[in-house]
GUDREN-895229 format. One line per field, with one value per residue: residue in one letter; x, y, z of N, C-alpha, C, O, CB in turn. Coordinates in nm, 3 decimals, decimal comma, padded with zeros to 5 digits, m for minus. Glycine has a CB too. Layout:
N
type <- (A:...);
n.c1 <- (X:...);
n.c2 <- (Y:...);
n.c3 <- (Z:...);
ca.c1 <- (X:...);
ca.c2 <- (Y:...);
ca.c3 <- (Z:...);
c.c1 <- (X:...);
c.c2 <- (Y:...);
c.c3 <- (Z:...);
o.c1 <- (X:...);
o.c2 <- (Y:...);
o.c3 <- (Z:...);
cb.c1 <- (X:...);
cb.c2 <- (Y:...);
cb.c3 <- (Z:...);
***
This chain:
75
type <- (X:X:X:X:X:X:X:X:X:X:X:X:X:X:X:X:X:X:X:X:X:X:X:X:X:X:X:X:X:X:X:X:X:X:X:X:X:X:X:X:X:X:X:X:X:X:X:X:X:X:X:X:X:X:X:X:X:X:X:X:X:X:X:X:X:X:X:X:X:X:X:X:X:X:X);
n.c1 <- (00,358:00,387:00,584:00,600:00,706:00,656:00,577:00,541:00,283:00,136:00,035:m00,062:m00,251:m00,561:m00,546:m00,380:m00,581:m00,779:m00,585:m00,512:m00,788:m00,836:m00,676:m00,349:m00,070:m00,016:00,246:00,375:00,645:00,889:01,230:01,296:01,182:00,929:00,613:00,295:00,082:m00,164:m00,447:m00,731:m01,076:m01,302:m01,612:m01,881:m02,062:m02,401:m02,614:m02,768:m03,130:m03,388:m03,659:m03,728:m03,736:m04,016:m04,300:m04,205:m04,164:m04,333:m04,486:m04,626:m04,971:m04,965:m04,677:m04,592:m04,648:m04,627:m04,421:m04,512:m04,348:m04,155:m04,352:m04,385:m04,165:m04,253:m04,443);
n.c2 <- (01,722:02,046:02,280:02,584:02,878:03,038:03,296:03,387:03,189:03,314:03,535:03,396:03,267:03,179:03,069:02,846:02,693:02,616:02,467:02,251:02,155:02,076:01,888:01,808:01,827:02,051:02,167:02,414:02,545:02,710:02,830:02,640:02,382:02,173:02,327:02,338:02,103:02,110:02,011:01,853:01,870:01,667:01,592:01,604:01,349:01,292:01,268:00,950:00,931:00,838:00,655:00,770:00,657:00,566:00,459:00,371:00,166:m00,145:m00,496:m00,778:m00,909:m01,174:m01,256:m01,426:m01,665:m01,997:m02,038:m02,238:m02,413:m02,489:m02,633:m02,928:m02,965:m02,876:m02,946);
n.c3 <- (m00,235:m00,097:00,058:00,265:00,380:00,676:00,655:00,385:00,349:00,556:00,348:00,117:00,224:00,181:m00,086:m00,013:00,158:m00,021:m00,198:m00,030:00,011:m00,232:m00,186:m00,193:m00,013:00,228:00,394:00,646:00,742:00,930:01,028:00,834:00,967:01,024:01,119:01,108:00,933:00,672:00,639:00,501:00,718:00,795:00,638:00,890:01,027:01,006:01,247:01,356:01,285:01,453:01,359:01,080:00,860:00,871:00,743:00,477:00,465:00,464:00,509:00,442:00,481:00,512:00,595:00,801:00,702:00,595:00,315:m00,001:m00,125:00,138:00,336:00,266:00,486:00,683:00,826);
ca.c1 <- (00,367:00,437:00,636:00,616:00,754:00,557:00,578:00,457:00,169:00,023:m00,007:m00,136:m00,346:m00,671:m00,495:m00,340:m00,686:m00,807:m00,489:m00,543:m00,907:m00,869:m00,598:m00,282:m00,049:00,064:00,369:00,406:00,747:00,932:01,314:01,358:01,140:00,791:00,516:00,188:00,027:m00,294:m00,557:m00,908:m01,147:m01,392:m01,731:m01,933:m02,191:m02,510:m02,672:m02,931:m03,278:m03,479:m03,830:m03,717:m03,803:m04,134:m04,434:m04,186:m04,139:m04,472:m04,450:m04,751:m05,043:m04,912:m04,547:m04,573:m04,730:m04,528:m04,375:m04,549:m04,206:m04,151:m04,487:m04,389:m04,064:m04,296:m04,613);
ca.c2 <- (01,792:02,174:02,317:02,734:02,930:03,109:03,453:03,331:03,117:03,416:03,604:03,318:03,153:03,122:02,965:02,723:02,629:02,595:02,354:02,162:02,106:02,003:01,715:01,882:01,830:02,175:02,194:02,546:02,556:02,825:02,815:02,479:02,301:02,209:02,337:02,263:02,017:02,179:01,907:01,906:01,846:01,529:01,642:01,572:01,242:01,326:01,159:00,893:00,989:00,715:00,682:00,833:00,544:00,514:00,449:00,349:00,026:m00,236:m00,586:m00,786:m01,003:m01,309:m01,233:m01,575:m01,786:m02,088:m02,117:m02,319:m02,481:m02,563:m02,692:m03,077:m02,970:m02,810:m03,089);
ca.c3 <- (m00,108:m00,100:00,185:00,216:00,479:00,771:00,643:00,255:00,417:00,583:00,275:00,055:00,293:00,103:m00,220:00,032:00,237:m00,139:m00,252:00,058:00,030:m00,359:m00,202:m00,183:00,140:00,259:00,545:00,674:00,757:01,004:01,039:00,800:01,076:00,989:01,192:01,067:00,789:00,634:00,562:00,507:00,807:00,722:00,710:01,011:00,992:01,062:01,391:01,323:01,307:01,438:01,277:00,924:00,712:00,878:00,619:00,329:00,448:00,434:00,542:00,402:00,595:00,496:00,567:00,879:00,615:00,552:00,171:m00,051:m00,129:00,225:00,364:00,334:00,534:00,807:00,843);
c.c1 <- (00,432:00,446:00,675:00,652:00,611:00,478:00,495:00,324:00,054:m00,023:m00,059:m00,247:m00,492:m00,622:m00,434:m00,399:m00,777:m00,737:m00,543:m00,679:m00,868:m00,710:m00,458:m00,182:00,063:00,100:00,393:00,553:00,814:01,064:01,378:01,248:00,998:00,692:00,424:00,151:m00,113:m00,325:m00,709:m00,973:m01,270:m01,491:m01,779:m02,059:m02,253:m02,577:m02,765:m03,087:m03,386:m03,652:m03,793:m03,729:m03,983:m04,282:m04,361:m04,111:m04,264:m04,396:m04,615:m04,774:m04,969:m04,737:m04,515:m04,625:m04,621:m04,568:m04,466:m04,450:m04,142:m04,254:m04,492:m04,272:m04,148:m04,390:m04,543);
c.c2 <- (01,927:02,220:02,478:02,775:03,026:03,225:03,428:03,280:03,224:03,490:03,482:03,208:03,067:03,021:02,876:02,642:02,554:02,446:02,270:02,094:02,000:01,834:01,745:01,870:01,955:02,187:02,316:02,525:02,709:02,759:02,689:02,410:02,294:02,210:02,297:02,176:02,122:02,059:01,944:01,841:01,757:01,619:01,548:01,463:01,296:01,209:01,093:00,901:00,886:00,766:00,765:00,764:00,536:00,569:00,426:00,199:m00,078:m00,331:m00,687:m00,880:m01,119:m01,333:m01,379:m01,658:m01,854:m02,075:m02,204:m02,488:m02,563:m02,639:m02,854:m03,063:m02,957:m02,895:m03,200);
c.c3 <- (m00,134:00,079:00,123:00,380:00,531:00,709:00,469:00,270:00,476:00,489:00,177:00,137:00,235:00,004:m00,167:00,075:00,063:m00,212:m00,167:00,049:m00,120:m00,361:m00,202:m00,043:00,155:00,418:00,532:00,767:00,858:01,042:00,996:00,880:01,026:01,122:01,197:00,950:00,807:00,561:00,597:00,650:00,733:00,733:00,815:00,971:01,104:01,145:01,303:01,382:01,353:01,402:01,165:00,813:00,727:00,728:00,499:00,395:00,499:00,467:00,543:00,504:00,575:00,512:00,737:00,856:00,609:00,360:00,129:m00,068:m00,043:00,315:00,372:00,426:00,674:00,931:00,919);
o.c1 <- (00,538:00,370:00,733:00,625:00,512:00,356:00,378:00,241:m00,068:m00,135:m00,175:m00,300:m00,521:m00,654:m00,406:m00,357:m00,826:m00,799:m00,632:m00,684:m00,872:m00,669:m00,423:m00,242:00,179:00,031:00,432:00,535:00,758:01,054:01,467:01,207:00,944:00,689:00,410:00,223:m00,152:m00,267:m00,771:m00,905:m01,318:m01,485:m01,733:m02,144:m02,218:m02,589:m02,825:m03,135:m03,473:m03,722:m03,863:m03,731:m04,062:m04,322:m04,425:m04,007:m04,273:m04,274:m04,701:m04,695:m04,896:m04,680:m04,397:m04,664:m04,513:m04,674:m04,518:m04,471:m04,084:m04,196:m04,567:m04,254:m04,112:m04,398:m04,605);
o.c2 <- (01,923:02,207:02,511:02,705:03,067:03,243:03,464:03,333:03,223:03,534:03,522:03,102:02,947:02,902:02,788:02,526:02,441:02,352:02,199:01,975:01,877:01,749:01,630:01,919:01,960:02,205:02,355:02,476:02,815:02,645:02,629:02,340:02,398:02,122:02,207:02,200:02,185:02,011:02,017:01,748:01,787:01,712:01,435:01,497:01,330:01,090:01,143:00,881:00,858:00,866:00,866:00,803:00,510:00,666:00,451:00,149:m00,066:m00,316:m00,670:m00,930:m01,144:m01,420:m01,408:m01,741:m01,794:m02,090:m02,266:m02,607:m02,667:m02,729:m02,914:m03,177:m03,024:m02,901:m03,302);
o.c3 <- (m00,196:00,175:00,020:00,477:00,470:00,709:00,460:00,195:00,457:00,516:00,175:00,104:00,241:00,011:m00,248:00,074:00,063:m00,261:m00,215:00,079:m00,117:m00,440:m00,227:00,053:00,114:00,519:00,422:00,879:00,832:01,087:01,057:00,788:00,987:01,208:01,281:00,853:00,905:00,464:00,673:00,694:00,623:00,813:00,832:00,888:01,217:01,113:01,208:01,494:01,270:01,416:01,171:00,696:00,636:00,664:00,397:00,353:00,622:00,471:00,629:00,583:00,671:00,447:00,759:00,939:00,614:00,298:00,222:m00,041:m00,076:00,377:00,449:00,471:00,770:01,054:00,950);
cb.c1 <- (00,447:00,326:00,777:00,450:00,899:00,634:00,784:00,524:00,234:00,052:00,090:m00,040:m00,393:m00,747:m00,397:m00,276:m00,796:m00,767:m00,324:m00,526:m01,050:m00,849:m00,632:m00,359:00,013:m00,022:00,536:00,269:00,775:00,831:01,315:01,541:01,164:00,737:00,494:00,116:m00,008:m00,296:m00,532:m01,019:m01,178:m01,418:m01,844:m01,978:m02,173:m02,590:m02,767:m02,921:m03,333:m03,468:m03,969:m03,602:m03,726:m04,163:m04,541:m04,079:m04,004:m04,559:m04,359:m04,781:m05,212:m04,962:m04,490:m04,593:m04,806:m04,555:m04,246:m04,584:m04,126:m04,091:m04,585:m04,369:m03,952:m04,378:m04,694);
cb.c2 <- (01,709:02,274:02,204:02,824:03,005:03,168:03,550:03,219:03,026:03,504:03,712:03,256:03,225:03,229:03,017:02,722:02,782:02,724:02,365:02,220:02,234:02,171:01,614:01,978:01,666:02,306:02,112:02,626:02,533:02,877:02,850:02,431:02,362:02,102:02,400:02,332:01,788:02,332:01,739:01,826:01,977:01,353:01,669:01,715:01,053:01,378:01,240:00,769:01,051:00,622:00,783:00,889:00,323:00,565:00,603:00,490:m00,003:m00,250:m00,552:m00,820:m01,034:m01,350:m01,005:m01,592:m01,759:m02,267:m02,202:m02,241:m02,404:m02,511:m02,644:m03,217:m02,875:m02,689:m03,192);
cb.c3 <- (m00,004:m00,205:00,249:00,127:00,436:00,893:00,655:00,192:00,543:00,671:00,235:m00,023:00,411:00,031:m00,335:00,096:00,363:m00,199:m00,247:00,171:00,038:m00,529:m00,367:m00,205:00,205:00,211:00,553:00,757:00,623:01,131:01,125:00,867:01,230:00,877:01,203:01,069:00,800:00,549:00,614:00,346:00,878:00,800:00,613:01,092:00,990:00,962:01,558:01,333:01,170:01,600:01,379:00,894:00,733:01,046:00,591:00,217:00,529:00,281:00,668:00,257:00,580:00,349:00,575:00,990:00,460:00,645:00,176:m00,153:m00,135:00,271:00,250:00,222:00,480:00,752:00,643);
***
């Protein structure tokens, strides 16, 4: 954890949005007191697309055939 004062923070800001992203927990500090944490923002999940598999998934003729295997279970 790195703790920098207000006035430091504004002039290094990039190399801190930088630390922070690569994992880093940066407290901006003003009078001893901490103000903000700097953490990364999740990325955003993408909505689901319905119909985006369509045509890569098949399902053959015989797919409400009874088993061979089970056939005396069924009779």
């Amino acid at each position: 954890m790195q703790q920098i004062n207000l006035a430091e923070a504004s002039q290094n800001l990039p190399d801190l949005i930088e630390a922070a992203l690569g994992g880093e927990e940066i407290i901006i500090i003003k009078d001893n007191q901490p103000l903000v944490k700097l953490t990364p923002v999740p990325p955003v999940k993408r909505r689901r697309q319905p119909g985006s598999a369509k045509g890569l998934i098949t399902i053959s003729d015989d797919f409400d055939e009874l088993l061979e295997d089970f056939k005396e279970y069924m009779e």
